[in-house]
Structure formats: structure tokens, C-alpha cells
C-alpha positions as CSV (number, residue, x, y, z in Angstrom):
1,X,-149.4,80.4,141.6
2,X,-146.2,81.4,143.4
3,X,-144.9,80.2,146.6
4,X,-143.1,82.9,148.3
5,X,-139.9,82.4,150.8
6,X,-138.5,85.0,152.9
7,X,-135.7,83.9,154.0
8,X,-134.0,85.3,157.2
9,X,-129.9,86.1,157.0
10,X,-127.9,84.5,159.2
11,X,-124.7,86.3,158.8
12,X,-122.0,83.6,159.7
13,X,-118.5,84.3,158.6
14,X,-117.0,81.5,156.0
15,X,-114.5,79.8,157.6
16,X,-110.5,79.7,155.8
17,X,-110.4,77.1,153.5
18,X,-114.0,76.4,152.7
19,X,-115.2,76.1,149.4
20,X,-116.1,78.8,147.5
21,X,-119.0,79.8,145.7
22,X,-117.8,80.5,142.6
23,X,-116.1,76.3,142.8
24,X,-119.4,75.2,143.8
25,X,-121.0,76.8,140.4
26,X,-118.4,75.2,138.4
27,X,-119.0,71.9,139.8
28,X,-123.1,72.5,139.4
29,X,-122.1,73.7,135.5
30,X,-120.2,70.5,135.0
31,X,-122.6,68.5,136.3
32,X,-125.6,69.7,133.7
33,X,-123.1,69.0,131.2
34,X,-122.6,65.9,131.9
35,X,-126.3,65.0,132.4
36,X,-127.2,66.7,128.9
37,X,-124.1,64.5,127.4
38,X,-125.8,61.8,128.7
39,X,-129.0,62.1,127.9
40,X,-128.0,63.2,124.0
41,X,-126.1,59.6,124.1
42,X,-129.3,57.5,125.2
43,X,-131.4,59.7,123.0
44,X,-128.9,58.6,119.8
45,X,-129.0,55.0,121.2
46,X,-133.3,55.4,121.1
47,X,-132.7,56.8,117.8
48,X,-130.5,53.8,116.5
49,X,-133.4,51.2,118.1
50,X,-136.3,53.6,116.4
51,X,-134.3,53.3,112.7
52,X,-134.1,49.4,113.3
53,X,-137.7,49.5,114.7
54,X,-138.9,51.5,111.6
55,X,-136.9,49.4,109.0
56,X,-138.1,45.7,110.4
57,X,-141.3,46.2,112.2
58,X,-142.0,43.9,114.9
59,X,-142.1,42.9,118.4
60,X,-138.5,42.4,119.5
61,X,-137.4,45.4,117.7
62,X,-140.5,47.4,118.7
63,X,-139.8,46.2,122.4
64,X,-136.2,47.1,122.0
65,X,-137.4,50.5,121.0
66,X,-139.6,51.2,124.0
67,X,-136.1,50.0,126.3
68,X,-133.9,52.5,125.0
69,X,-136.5,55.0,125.0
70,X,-136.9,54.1,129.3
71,X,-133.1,54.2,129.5
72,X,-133.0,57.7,127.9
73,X,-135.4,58.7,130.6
74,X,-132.7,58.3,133.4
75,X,-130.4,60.9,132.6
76,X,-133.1,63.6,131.2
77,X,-134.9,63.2,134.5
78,X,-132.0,64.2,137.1
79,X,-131.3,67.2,134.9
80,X,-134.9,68.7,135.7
81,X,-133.3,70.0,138.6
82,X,-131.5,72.7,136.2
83,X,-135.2,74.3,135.7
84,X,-137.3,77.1,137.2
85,X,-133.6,78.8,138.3
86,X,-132.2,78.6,135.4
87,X,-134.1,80.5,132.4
88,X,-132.7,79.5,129.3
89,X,-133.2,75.6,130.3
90,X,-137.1,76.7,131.3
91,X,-137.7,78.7,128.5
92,X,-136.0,74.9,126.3
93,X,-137.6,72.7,128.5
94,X,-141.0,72.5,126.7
95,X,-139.6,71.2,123.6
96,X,-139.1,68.1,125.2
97,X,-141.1,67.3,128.4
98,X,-144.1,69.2,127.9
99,X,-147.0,67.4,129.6
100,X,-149.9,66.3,130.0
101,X,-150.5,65.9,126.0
102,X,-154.0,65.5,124.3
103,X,-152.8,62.6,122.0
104,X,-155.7,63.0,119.6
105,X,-153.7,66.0,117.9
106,X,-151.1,63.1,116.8
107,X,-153.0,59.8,116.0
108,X,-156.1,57.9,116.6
109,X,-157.8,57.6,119.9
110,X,-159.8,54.9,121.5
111,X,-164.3,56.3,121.4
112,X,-163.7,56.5,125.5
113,X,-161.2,59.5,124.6
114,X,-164.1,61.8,122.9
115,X,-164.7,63.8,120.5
116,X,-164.3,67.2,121.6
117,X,-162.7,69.6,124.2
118,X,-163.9,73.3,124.9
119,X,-160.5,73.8,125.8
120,X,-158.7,72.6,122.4
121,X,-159.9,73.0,118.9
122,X,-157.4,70.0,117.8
123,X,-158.2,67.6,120.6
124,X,-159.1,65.3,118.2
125,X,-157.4,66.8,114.7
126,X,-155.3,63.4,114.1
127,X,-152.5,64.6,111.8
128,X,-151.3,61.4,111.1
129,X,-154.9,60.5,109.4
130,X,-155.5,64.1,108.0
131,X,-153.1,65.8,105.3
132,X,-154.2,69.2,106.2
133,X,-156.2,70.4,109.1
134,X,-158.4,73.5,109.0
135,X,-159.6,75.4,112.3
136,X,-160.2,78.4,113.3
137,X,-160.8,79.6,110.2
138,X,-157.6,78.7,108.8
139,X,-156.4,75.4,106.7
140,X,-152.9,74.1,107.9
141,X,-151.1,71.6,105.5
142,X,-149.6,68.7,107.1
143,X,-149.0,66.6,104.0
144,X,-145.2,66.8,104.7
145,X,-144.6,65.0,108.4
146,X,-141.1,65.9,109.3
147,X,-139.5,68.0,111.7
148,X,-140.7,71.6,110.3
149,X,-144.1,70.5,110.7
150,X,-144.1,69.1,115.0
151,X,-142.4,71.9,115.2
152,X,-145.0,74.0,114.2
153,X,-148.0,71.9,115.6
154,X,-146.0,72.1,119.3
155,X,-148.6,74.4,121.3
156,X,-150.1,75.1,118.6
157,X,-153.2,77.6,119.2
158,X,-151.3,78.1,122.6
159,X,-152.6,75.3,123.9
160,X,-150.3,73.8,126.4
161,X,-152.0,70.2,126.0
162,X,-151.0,70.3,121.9
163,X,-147.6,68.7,122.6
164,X,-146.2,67.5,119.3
165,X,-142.5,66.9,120.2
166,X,-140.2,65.5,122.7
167,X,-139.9,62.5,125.1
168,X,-144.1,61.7,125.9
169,X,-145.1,62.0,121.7
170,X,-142.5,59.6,121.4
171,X,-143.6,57.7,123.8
172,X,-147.4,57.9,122.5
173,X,-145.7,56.5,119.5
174,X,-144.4,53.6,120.7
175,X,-146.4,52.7,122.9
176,X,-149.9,54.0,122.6
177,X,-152.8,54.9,124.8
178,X,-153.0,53.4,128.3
179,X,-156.7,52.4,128.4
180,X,-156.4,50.2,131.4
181,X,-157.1,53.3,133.9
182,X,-155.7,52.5,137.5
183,X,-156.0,48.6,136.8
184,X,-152.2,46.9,135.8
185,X,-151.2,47.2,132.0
186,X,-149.7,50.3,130.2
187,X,-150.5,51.1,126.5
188,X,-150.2,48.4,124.0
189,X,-149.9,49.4,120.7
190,X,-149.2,46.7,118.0
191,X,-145.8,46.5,115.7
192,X,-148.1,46.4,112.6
193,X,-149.5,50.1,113.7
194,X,-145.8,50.9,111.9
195,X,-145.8,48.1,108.9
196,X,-145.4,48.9,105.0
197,X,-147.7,45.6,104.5
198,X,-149.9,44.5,107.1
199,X,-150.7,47.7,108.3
200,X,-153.2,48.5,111.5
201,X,-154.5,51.8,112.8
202,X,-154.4,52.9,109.5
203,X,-151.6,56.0,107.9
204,X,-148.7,53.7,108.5
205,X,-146.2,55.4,106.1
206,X,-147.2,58.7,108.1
207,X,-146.7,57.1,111.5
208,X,-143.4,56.1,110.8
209,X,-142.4,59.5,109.6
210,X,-143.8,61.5,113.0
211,X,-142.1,58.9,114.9
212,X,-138.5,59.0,112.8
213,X,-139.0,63.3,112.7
214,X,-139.8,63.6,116.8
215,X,-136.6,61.2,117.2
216,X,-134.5,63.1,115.0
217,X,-135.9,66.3,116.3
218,X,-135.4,65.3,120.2
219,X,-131.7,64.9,119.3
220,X,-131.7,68.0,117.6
221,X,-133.3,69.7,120.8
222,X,-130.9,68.1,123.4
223,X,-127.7,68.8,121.3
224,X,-129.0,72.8,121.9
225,X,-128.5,71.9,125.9
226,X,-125.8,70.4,125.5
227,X,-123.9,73.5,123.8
228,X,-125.4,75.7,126.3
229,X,-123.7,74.4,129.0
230,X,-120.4,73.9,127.7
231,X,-117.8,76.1,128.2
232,X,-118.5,78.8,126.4
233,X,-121.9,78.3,126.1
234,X,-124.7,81.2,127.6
235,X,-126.3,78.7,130.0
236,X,-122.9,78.7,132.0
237,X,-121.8,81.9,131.5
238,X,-125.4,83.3,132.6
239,X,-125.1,81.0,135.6
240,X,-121.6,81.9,136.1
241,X,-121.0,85.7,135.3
242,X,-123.4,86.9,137.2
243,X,-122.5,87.7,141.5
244,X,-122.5,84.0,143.7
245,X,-125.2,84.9,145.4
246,X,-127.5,84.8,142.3
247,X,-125.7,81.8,140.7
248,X,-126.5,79.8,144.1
249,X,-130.0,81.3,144.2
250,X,-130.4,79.4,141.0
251,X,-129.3,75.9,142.1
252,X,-131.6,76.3,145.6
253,X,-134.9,77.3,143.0
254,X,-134.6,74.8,141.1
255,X,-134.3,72.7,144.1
256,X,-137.4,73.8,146.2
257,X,-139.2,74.4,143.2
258,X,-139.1,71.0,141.6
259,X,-139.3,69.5,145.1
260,X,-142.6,71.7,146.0
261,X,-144.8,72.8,143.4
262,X,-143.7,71.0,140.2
263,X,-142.9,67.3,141.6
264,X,-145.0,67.4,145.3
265,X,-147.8,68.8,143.7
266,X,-148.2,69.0,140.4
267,X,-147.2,65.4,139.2
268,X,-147.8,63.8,142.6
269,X,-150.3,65.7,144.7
270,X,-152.5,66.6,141.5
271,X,-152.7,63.1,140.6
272,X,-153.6,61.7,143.9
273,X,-156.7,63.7,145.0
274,X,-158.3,63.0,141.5
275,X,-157.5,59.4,141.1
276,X,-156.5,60.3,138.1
277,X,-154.2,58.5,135.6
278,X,-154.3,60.8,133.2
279,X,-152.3,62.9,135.3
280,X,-149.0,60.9,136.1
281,X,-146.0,62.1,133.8
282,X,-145.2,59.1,131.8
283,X,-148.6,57.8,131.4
284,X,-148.6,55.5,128.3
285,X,-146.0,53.3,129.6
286,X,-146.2,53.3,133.0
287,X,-142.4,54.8,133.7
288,X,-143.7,57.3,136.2
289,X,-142.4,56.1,139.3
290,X,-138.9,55.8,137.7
291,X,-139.4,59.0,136.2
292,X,-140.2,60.3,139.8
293,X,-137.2,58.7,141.3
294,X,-134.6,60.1,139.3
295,X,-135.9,63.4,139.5
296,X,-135.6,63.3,142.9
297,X,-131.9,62.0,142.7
298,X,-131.2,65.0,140.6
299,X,-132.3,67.2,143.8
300,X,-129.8,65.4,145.7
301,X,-127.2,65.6,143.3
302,X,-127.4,69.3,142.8
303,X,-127.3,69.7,146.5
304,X,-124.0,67.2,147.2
305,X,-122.4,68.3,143.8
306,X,-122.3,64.9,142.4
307,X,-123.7,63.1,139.6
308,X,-123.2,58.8,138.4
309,X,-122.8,58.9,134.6
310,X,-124.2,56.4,132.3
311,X,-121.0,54.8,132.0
312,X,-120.1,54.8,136.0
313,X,-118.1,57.9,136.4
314,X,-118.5,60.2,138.7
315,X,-118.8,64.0,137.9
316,X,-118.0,65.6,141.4
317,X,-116.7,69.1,143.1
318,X,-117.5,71.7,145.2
319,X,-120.9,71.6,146.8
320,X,-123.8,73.5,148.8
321,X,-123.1,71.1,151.0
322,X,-119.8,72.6,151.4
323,X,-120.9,75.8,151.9
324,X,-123.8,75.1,154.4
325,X,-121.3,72.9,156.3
326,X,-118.9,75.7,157.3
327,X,-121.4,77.7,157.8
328,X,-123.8,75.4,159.9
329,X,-123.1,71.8,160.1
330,X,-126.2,71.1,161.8
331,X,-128.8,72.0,159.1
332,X,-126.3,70.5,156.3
333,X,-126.9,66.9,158.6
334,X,-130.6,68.1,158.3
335,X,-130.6,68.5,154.6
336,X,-128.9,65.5,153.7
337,X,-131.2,63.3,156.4
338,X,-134.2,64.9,154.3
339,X,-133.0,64.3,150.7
340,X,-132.2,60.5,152.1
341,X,-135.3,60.4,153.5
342,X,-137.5,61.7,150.6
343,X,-134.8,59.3,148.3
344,X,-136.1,56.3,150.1
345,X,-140.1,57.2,150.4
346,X,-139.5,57.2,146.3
347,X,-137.3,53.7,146.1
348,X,-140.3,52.1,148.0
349,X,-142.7,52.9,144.7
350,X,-139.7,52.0,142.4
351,X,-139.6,48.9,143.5
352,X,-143.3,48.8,143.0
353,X,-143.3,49.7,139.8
354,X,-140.2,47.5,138.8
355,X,-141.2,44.4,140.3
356,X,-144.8,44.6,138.3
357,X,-146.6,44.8,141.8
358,X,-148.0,48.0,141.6
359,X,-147.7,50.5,138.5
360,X,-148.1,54.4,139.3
361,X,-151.2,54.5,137.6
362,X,-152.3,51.9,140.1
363,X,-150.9,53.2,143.3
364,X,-152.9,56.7,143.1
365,X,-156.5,54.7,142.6
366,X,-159.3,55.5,144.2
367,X,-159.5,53.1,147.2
368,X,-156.0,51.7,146.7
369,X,-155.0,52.2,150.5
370,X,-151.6,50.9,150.8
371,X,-151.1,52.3,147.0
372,X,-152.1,56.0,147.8
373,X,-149.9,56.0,151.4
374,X,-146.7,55.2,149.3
375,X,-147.3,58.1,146.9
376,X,-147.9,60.3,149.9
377,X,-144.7,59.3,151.8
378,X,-143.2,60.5,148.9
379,X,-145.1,63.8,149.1
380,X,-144.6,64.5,152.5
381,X,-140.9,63.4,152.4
382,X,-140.7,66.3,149.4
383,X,-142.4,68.9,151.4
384,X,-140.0,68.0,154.6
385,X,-137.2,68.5,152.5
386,X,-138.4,71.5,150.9
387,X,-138.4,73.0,154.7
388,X,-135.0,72.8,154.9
389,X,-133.8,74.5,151.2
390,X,-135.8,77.4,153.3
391,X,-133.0,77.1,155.6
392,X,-130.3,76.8,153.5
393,X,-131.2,79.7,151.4
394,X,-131.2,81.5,154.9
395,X,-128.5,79.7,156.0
396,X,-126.3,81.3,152.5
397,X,-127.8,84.8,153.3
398,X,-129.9,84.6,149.7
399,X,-132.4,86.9,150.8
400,X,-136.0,86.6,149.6
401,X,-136.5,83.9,147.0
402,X,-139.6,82.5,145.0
403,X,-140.1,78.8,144.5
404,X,-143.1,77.3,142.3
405,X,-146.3,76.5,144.2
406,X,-149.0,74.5,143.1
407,X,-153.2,74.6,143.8
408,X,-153.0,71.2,144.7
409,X,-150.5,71.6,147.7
410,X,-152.0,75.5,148.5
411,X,-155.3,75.4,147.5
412,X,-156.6,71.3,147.3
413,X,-160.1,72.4,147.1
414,X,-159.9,74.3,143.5
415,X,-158.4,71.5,142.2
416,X,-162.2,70.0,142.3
417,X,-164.0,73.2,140.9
């Protein structure tokens, strides 16, 4: 479902010596740069931590594995806000933060996980226990686990929930289901699931190579992103090359559309009417209201044209803040109150969440009053500030835009049909 926007033109005259449009898409290129940079470099630092995992199992260097895989997290997350506008990172995005995933395509499952789905063929097809796999009337070999293989098993069938690659199977990996529901504990999977002697959970040699293979291949993926938005790369030049008008349409749809229908309602909204665990983003180890957080910090960033690097620079220029300034500095006071706003809802349930109080998972439980009125501060403060990109996009004289919607924001009740 799509969420329309008509947006009404405004017609204000730029005033001498205001940014310009074409500077503020510079500054928006170089700032997905530098967030892909970054999030290659914590992906090759989880990738160093995953080798020294694989080559002495055990619970320091396991633990030191799941770290580096939350750290790579930070910068991936604020660069979300380069989707839905931007086609080449949508049509890219998949490969690497496709979720929910029906984790019985990749290993075992616990009995309370089932046996079938009418939806999936390979709900349970275990390809780290099975050295081929035969549905549909076809036999697939997967005695070879590497990087040719996820690959091929990534939405395999077209099911979306067959997610063989990226951030959450490497997660799975490391840290295993979450069978705690919306009680406190996130998955626990032992060291000796990846052990040469010793070994648990059975397949251990073919464990460790879909964990080294979705590693290596996640670098592989980001280093494509990376390249894109260089400087001669087609992410920039499409974003670049074309008029302003449709270069800055791109940065506001990304905005409202991560702020409405992908982030307010279907990771937050979704979630919270169905008391459902299974549906927060980083479910097996219980990242999600960091995960949350920084993708909301991306919003902002896109909007002030700014961006904190992993090593403490800052990435600045030219901004939509600049632009809606000169035009009409009322709405840009608006827009930044909102992003604060929405900023701070989210820093409540961080602090939740980092202080061990009160894990995502937790905080959308059925019954969990003071748990479920965090989450929908958040919400609200999402929807309030999608309200206003309305008014920027107006405000620039965009025209008619489309942002993503979501059942659960426009239509709660088919969420439970």
C-alpha cells in the first residue's frame, strides 16, 4: 500500500545567497558515502572477530563476535534513510537487511518453531543439516556452503521470508533463536554450536562455513554501495544528473517514507498491535531499539546535512534545512522541533534497552503498560514528524509525491485477518 501526498506549492522566491540545491545534493551524496565507508569498516572489523571466532571457538571470542557485529549496526542503520528515493540503494537493500527471516531455511529450530508453513516450502529445509534439498519437484545441491550458494538460496522460491544473506543470518548465526518471547533474554546459542571437537547442534564444519561465506559476502555487498556512491559512481550521478527538484524529491521520500510506513508502522506499529516478537527488526539479539534509534538519527541527518563518523568527524554541507530556511523559517523551526522530538521519544527506549531494564521484545508485550506507551511515543513522534516533510515538500514546490504506507498505520484492523 501507498501513502499518497499532494503537496501544495508555495512559490517563495530563494533569497541571494542561499544554498543551492544542486550544494545540498552534494552534501546528501557525501554523506552516503561516508556512512557506506563506515559501515564497510565495521563490517571488516566483524569479519576480523568472525575469523578469530571461527579459528578458537569460544565464549570471549564468540562474545567479541556478536560486539562487532552490534557496532556494524550503527552506521548501516542511519544510511536506511538513502532508501525508497533512491532506486538503486532499494533495489541493493535486500541483500543485506531483508527481514523478518524464517531461520529454519539456515539451521535447526527449537519444536515450538514448527514444522511447516503454507506460505514457504523451505520453512524448515535446514541447509546446514541437509547437503541437498529437493522441493517443488526439483533437487537443489547444497553440498558446497559458500557464497555462490546464500546467494542463490536468498528469496529463494520468491519468498521474501527465505533470507539467506546479510546482517539478521548473521546474526541468527551468532546468536541463535530468541525463545524467551516478550520475557528478558535474547538468543543464546552456545560457542561449541561452531567447534571442530565438541560439537553441539550438530553440522559444525557447515555452520562455520555459512557463517565465514555470509561475512565475506556482506562485505562483498557493502563494497557494491560503497562504489555507487563515489564520485563517479551511478548512485550519485543518478541522484545528481537529473533536475534539483527530483534529486531533493529523493532525500524528502526517503525521509517520510522510512519515518511513516517502513519505521512507524511496519517495524514499530506492526509489532505492537500483535504483541509480537517475532516482528521487531533485530530479533535474535535484542538490538532493536538501537537499531530503531539510529535509523531515526539518519532522518535527521539527511534533513540537517550532517553525519558523526565512526572515528568523530563530521561529514557536513549544504542542507534542506538551508533551503526551507530561506524560504520559510518558521516550518524549518517546526521540522527540527519534530525530528528532536521523535529523536528523544527513541533515546527513552535506548536507554531501556541499554541499561538491561527493558529489551524491545519486552516493551511491545501484551499487558506491558509503561513498555507499550514508550514504543508509541516513538510512533506518534514519527508520524508528527512525518506531518511536516508534507510541508517541506510543499514548502520546496516538489509537487505530488508518494511515500510508503503501511496496513498497520492505514488499515490496523487487517493486520488481524
Amino acid at each position: 500500500m501507498k501513502w499518497f501526498l499532494f503537496a501544495a506549492s508555495m512559490l517563495l522566491a530563494m533569497p541571494a545567497g542561499a544554498a543551492e540545491p544542486k550544494d545540498v545534493l552534494k552534501s546528501y551524496a557525501d554523506i552516503a558515502l561516508a556512512k557506506y565507508e563506515d559501515s564497510l569498516t565495521t563490517a571488516k572489523t566483524l569479519q576480523g572477530a568472525v575469523d578469530a571466532f571461527l579459528a578458537t571457538p569460544g565464549e570471549t571470542t564468540l562474545a567479541d563476535a556478536k560486539q562487532a557485529w552490534l557496532a556494524a549496526r550503527v552506521p548501516y542503520q542511519q544510511s536506511e534513510v538513502y532508501r525508497f528515493g533512491n532506486t538503486i540503494v532499494d533495489d541493493w537493500e535486500g541483500k543485506v537487511n531483508a527481514w523478518p527471516l524464517d531461520e529454519g531455511l539456515i539451521d535447526y529450530v527449537a519444536a515450538s518453531y514448527g514444522t511447516v508453513s503454507e506460505q514457504n516450502a523451505l520453512y524448515t529445509a535446514n541447509v546446514i543439516a541437509n547437503p541437498q534439498l529437493v522441493f517443488g519437484g526439483q533437487t537443489l545441491d547444497t553440498s558446497a556452503i559458500d557464497q555462490t550458494l546464500i546467494r542463490s538460496l536468498h528469496e529463494i522460491d520468491d519468498v521474501e521470508a527465505n533470507v539467506a544473506t546479510g546482517y539478521h543470518a548473521i546474526e541468527f548465526l551468532l546468536w541463535g533463536q530468541d525463545l524467551n518471547g516478550t520475557a528478558p533474554g535474547a538468543g543464546a546459542r552456545p560457542w561449541s554450536d561452531f567447534a571442530l571437537e565438541g560439537c553441539t547442534g550438530g553440522n559444525c564444519d557447515r555452520r562455520r562455513a555459512y557463517l565465514k561465506a555470509a561475512t565475506d559476502l556482506l562485505i562483498a555487498d557493502l563494497g557494491e554501495m560503497v562504489a555507487a556512491w563515489g564520485e563517479d559512481g551511478e548512485a550519485r550521478k543518478a541522484l545528481v544528473t537529473g533536475s534539483p527538484e527530483k534529486g531533493l524529491a529523493a532525500i524528502l521520500i526517503g525521509m517520510g517514507s522510512l519515518s511513516y510506513g517502513e519505521l512507524a508502522g511496519e517495524r514499530m506499529k506492526l509489532g505492537l498491535l500483535l504483541h509480537d516478537p517475532e516482528e521487531e527488526h533485530d530479533c535474535f539479539s535484542d538490538n532493536t531499539a538501537n537499531s530503531h534509534y539510529y535509523d531515526v538519527l539518519g532522518i535527521r541527518d539527511a534533513y540537517l546535512g550532517s553525519y558523526k563518523r565512526i572515528d568523530g568527524r563530521m561529514v557536513e554541507g549544504s542542507s534542506l534545512s538551508d533551503l526551507v530556511k530561506a524560504k520559510a523559517p518558521d516550518l524549518d523551526a517546526e521540522m527540527r522541533g519534530k525530528l528532536d522530538a521523535t529523536m528523544a521519544a527513541m533515546s527513552v527506549m535506548k536507554k531501556q534497552s541499554d541499561s538491561g531494564q527493558m529489551a524491545y521484545d519486552q516493551m511491545i508485550g501484551e499487558g506491558n503498560a509503561e513498555g507499550n506507551a514508550m514504543v508509541q511515543a516513538a510512533i506518534d513522534g514519527l508520524l508528527a514528524q512525518t506531518k511536516s516533510i508534507e510541508k517541506v515538500v510543499g514548502a520546496l514546490d516538489l509537487g505530488s509525491l508518494e511515500f510508503e504506507g503501511s496496513d498497520s498505520l492505514d488499515n490496523p484492523t487487517a493486520v488481524f485477518q
